[in-house]
C-alpha positions in Angstrom: -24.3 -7.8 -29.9 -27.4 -9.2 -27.5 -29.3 -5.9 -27.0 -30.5 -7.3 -24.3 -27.0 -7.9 -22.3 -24.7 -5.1 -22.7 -23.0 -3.7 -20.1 -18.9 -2.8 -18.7 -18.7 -5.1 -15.9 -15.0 -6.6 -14.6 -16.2 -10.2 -15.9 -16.9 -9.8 -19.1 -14.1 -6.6 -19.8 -11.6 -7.0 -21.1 -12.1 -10.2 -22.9 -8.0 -11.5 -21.8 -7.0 -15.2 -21.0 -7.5 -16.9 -17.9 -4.9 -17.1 -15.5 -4.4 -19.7 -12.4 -5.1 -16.8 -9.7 -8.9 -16.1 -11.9 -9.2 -20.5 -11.9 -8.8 -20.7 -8.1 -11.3 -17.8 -7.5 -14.2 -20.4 -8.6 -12.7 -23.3 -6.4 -15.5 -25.1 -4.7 -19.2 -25.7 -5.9 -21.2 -22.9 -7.2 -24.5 -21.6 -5.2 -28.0 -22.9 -6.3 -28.7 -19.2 -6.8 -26.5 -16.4 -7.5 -29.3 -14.0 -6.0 -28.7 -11.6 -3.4 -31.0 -12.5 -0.2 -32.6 -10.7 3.0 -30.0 -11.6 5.7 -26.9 -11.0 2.9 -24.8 -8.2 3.7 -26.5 -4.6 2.3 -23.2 -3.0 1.2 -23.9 0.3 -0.3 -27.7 -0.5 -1.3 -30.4 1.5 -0.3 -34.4 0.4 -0.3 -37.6 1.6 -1.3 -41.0 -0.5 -0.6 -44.3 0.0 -2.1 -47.7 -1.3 -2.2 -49.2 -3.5 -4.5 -48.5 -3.0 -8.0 -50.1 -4.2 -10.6 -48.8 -5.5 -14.3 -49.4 -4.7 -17.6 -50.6 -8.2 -18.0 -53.2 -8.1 -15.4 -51.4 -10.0 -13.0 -50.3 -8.4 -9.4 -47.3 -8.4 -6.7 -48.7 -7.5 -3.2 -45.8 -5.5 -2.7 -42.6 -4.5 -4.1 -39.3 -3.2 -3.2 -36.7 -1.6 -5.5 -33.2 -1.5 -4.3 -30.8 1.1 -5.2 -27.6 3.4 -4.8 -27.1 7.0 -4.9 -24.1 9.2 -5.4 -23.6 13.0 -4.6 -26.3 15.4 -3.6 -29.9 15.9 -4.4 -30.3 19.6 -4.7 -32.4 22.4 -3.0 -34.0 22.7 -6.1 -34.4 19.0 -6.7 -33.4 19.2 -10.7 -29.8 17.7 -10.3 -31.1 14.0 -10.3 -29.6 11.3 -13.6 -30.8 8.3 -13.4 -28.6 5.6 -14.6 -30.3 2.1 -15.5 -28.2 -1.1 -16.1 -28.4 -3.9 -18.7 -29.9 -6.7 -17.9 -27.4 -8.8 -16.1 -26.4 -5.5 -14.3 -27.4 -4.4 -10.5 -27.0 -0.9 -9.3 -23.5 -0.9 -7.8 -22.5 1.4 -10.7 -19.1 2.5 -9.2 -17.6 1.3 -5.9 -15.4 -1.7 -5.1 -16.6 -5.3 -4.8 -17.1 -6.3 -1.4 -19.3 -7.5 1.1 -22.9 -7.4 -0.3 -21.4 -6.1 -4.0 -19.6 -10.2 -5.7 -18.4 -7.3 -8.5 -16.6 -4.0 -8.6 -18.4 -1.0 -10.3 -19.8 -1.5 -13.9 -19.4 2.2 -14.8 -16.8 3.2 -12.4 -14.8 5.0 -15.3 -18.0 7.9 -16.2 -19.9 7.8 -12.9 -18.1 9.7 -9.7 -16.6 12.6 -8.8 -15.0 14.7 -11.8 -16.2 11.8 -14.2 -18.3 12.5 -17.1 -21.2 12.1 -14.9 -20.1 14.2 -12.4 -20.7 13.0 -9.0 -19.9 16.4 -7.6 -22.9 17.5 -9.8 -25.0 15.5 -10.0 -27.2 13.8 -7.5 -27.1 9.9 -9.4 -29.8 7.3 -8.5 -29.2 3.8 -9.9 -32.0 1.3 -9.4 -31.7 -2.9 -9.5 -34.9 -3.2 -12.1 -38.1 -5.1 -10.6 -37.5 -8.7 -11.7 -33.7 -8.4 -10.7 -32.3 -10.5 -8.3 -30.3 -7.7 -6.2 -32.1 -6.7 -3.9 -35.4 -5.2 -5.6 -38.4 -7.9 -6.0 -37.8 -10.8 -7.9 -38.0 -14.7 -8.3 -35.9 -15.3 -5.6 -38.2 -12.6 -3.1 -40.2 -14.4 -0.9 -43.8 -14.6 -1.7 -46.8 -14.1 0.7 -47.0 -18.0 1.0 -43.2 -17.9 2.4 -41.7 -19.5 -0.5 -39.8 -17.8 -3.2 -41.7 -16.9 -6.3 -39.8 -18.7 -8.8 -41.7 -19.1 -11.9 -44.7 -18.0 -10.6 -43.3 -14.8 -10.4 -45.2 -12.1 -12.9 -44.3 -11.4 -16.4 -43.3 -8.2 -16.8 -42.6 -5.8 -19.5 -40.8 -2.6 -19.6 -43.5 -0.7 -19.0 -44.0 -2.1 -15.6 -40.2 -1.9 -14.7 -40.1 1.8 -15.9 -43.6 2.3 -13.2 -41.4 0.5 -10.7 -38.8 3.2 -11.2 -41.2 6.2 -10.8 -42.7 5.3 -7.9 -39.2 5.3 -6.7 -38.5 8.8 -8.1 -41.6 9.8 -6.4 -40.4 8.3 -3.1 -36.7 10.4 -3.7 -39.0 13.7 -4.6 -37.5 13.6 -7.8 -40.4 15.3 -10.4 -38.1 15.5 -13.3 -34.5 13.6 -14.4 -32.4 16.0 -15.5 -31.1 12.9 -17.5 -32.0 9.4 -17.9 -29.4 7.3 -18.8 -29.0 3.5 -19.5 -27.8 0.9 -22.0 -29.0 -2.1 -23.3 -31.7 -3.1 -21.7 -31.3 -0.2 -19.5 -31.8 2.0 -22.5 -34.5 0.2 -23.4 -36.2 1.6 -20.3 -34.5 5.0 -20.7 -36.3 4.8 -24.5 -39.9 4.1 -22.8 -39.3 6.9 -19.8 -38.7 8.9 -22.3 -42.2 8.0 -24.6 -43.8 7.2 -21.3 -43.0 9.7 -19.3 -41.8 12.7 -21.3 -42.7 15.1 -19.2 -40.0 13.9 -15.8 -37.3 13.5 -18.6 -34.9 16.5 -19.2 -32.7 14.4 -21.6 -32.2 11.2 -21.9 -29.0 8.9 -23.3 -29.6 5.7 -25.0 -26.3 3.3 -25.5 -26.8 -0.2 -27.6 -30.9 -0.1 -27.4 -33.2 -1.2 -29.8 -36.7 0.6 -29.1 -37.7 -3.3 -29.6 -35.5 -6.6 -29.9 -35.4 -7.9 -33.4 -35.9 -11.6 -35.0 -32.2 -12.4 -34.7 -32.0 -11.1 -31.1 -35.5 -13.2 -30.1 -33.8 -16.2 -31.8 -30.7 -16.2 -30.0 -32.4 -15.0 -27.2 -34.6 -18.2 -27.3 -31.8 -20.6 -27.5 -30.3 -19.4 -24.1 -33.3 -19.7 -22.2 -34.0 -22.8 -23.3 -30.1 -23.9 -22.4 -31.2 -23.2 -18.5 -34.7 -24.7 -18.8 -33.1 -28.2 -20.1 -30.8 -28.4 -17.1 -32.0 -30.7 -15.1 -31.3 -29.1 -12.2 -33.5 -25.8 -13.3 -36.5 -28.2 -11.6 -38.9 -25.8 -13.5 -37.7 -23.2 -11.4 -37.9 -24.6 -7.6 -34.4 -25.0 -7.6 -33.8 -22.9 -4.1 -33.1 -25.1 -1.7 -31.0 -27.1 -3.8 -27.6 -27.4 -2.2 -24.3 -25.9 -3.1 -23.5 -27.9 -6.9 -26.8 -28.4 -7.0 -28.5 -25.8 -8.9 -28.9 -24.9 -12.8 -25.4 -23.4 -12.9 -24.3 -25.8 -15.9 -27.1 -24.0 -17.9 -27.1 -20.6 -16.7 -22.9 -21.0 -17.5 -23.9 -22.1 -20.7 -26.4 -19.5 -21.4 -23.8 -16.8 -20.5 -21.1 -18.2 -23.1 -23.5 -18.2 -25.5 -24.1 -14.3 -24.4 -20.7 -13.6 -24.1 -20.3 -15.0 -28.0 -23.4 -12.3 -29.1 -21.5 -9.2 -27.7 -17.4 -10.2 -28.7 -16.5 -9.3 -32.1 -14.8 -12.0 -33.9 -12.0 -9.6 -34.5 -11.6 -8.9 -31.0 -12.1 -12.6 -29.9 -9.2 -13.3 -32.8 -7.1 -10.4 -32.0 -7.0 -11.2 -28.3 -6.5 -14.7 -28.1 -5.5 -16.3 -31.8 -5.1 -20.0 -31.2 -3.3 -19.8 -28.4 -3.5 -22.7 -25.7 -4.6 -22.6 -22.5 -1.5 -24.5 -21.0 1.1 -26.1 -22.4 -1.0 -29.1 -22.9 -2.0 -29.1 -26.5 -5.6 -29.2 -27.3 -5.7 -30.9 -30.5 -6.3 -34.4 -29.5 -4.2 -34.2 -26.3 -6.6 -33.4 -24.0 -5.9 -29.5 -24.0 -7.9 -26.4 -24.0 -7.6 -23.2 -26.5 -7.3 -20.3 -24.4 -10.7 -19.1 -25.6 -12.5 -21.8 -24.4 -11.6 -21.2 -20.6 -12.7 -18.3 -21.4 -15.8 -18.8 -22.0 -15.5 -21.4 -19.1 -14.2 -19.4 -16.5 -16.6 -16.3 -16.9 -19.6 -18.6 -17.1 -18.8 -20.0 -14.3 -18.6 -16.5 -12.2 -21.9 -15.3 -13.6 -23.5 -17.9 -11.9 -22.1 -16.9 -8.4 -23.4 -13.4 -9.0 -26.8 -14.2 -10.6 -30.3 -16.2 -10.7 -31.7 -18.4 -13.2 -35.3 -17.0 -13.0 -33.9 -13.6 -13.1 -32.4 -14.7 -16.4 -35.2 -15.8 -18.0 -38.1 -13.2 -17.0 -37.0 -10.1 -18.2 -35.5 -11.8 -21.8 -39.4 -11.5 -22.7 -39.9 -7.7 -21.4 -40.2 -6.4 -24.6 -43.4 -7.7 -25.8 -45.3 -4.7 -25.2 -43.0 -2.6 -26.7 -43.3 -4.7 -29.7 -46.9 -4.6 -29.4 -47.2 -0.5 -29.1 -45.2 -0.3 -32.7 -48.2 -2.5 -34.2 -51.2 -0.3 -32.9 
């Protein structure tokens, strides 16, 4: 499994064949970013702004803005707050129906809301879009002061920074102390470093599919996929913005996401769901065909890059240098 890509989200679960209705959902030609923008719809996001804020890396942002959702109450006593972080493809619509604003439904709709596991009726739950995202808080698609977007001049960060992104906002919400932090993947990768960070605004905290750092296989494959999107010609180096519909590095980014999608499936489960079955009744052994598998892998490549942004893809694959850095001091 990519440690760096795990979430529940409805287009990657569950891994089922593609059907005409899913096909004609992706008619016409895909975005040249997948970003959400100022001027989009809000939906249910909330934001907070702050001054400048400075990297780990010596490098600065003159301001930044985190967006984020909330569910239930803050209490009186402010110590009801869990803090839920997403992987790295994920946003912070964790429940809720897609919609205007929101391309996808709830990634944790199942434990998150009223009578769940993580009782919305409890608990007052805050989930961030992490600095470097591309819904809604600052990333390569923000604007920068020169009016343009960032693009890859945007800052490397590490998870560090992106865990100082998310105090600032608990300091903005009042919230001294989580009674829980709560993430996977990359998410628990910044629930890990709130933890060692900041021990004393944790309670508890939950860490699903983290590595405290990514390991040689994971920076291999990891590599592979970001170079997919940087060899598509249409990636431009990153200035790819106000490419037209079609126009953008969506053959890459596509790519890059089968390639993901392959990381996190277990062969079992891709054999078990889909065998050798074909797509249609065209056969795909010399006849022009497609295994079932293979649209796929097509079809939820193809989505991803209606819902996300190239840059935003590649920055926060290298996040975990530092941590990789504080196990060698």
């Amino acid at each position: 499994m990519d440690a760096m890509d795990w979430q529940t989200s409805e287009d990657t679960v569950p891994s089922a064949p593609v059907t005409e209705a899913d096909a004609r959902s992706l008619l016409g030609r895909p975005p040249a970013t997948g970003a959400w923008r100022d001027g989009d719809p809000i939906g249910d996001r909330r934001f907070a702004s702050f001054g400048l804020f400075a990297t780990e890396n010596g490098e600065s942002l003159p301001q930044v803005r985190l967006a984020y959702e909330t569910w239930g109450e803050l209490s009186p006593a402010r110590d009801n707050a869990v803090l839920v972080l997403h992987a790295l493809t994920g946003d912070s619509h964790v429940r809720g129906a897609a919609g205007a604003g929101h391309p996808t439904a709830g990634w944790w709709s199942d434990l998150v809301g009223p009578g769940a596991a993580i009782d919305t009726d409890r608990w007052f739950v805050v989930a961030p879009n992490m600095l470097g995202g591309c819904q809604g808080s600052t990333g390569p698609a923000s604007i920068a002061p020169d009016g343009y977007e960032w693009a890859s001049r945007f800052p490397y960060l590490t998870i560090r920074d992106q865990v100082a992104a998310q105090a600032l906002l608990a300091d903005a919400l009042g919230i001294e102390r989580w009674f829980a932090v709560v993430g996977g993947s990359m998410g628990g990768m910044h629930a890990l470093e709130w933890a060692v960070g900041h021990p004393d605004r944790v309670a508890r905290s939950a860490i699903l599919s983290a590595p405290p750092v990514t390991t040689a296989d994971q920076i291999a494959l990891n590599s592979v996929q970001l170079d997919t999107v940087r060899m598509d010609p249409r990636f431009a180096g990153g200035g790819y913005y106000d490419a037209g519909d079609g126009d953008g590095p969506h053959r890459g980014l596509a790519l890059a996401r089968r390639m993901a999608l392959l990381n996190y499936r277990s062969p079992t489960e891709l054999n078990q769901r889909f065998q050798r079955s074909w797509q249609s009744g065209v056969s795909p052994l010399g006849r022009g065909g497609r295994f079932a598998v293979e649209s796929y892998l097509d079809f939820h490549g193809n989505k991803f890059t209606r819902r996300f942004d190239a840059n935003s893809y590649l920055n926060p694959r290298r996040s975990d240098e530092l941590a990789r850095r504080r196990t060698r001091s």
